[in-house]
N, C-alpha and C positions, 0 to 999 in steps of 0.2 A: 461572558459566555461560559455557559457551564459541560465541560467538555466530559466530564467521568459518568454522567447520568445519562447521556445523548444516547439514541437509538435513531436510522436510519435506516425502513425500510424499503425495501425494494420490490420486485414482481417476485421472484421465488427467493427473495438473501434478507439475513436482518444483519447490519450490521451493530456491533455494542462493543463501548469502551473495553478495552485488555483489561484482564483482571488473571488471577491467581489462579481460580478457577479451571484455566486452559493450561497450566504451565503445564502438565505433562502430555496433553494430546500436539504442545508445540515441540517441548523437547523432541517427543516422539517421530512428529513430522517434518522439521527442518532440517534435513539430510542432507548430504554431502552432492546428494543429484539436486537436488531444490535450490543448492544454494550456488552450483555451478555458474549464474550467470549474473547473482545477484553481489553486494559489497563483502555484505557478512557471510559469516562463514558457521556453520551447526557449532552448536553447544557441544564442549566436550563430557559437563556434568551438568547435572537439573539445577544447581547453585548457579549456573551463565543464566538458565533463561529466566529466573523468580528475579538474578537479577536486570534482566534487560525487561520484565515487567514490571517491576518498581522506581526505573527508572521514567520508563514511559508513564506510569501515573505520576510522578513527578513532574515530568513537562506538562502533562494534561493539567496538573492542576497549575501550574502557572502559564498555561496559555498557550504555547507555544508549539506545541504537537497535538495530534489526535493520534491515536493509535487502535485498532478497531480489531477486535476479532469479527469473522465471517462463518455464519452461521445458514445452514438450510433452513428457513422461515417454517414449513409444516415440521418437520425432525429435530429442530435445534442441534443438526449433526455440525461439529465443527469443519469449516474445509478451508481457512487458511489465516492471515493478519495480511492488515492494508493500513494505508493512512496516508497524515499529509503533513509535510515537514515547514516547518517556519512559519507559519500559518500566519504570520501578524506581517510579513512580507507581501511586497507587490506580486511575487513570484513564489508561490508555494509551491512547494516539490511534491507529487503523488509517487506511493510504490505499492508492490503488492507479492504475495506468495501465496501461491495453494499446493495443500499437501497433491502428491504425485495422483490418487485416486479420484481426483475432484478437475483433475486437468480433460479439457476437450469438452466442456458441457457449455460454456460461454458465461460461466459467475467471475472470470476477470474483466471482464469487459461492463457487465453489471455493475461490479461492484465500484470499478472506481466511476461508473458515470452516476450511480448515486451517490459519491462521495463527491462528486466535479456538481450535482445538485446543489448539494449541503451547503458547498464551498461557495453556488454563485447568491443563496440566499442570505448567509453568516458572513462571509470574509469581503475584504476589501480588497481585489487584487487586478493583477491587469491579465495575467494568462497563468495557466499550472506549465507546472515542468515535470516531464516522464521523461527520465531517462532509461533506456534500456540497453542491452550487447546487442549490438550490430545482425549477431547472427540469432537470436534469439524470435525469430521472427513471429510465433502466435502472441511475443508481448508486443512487439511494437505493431499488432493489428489494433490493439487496443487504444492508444493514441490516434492512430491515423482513423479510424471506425467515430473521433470525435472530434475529427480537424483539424489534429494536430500537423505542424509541420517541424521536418526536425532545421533547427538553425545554430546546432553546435556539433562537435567529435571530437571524443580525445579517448585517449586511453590511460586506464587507472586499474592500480595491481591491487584487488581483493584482499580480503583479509585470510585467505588459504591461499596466498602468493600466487593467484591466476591470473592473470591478462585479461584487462575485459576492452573488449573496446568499445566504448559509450557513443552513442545517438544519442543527444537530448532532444526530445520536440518539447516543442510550445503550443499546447491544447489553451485556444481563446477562449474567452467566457463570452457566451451568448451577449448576443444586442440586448441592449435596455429595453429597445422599443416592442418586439417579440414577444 
């Protein structure tokens, strides 16, 4: 499966493999508010995110991650990164960000259900896993808008030493017969 060439479009999103390309419109929008709810925590220099994009074409090219910039399909305006973790797993983990100006239009909910797409035509798996903070609620619409149910909780301290307290749901993959 060739994960660095992949394009997945959607009704208004294209998503496309991370590349160099974005690292400054990410350093730029992975902010200190962006990442409140998420593990990681903003680059302190543009050297954190060329590397956290060098790394993700590394796993992409051995299989094991997708990592996707999120793109407005007519503008090629960037509006955030998405993907899906462990992908060769019965259980592949989805996440997502969008910079602050891209939030309230519903391209997180798009984007991972054309990524939960991709997943149920490419992967082998039994169900994705979202987790999100508890109190974060426009993300955990996004799971449950796809069936998800959550069937874990725990809490895990961020990489900006926050508290998060995790919901994971388990979004199933469509019936075969469907």
């Amino acid at each position: 499966m060739e994960l660095l060439t992949l394009e997945i479009p959607t009704n208004r999103l294209l998503l496309q493999p991370i590349t160099m390309k974005y690292k400054a419109e990410i350093f730029r929008e992975f902010t200190e508010e962006i990442t409140t709810y998420l593990y990681a925590r903003p680059a302190q220099v543009i050297s954190e995110t060329e590397l956290f994009i060098s790394q993700s074409l590394l796993e992409m090219q051995k299989g094991d991650k997708l990592t996707v910039v999120i793109l407005k399909k007519d503008s090629q305006e960037f509006l955030g990164c998405s993907g899906i973790r462990h992908i060769n797993s019965k259980h592949p983990e989805c996440g997502i960000w969008l910079k602050k100006s891209a939030h309230g239009n519903g391209y997180g909910l798009e984007a991972i259900t054309g990524l939960k797409e991709w997943a149920e035509e490419n992967l082998d798996y039994e169900y994705l896993i979202y987790p999100v903070d508890r109190v974060n609620l426009p993300s955990r619409r996004i799971p449950e808008k796809l069936g998800g149910q959550v069937f874990r909780e725990f809490e895990h301290i961020n990489m900006s030493g926050r508290l998060l307290n995790i919901v994971e749901y388990k979004i199933p993959k469509k019936c075969q017969e469907s």
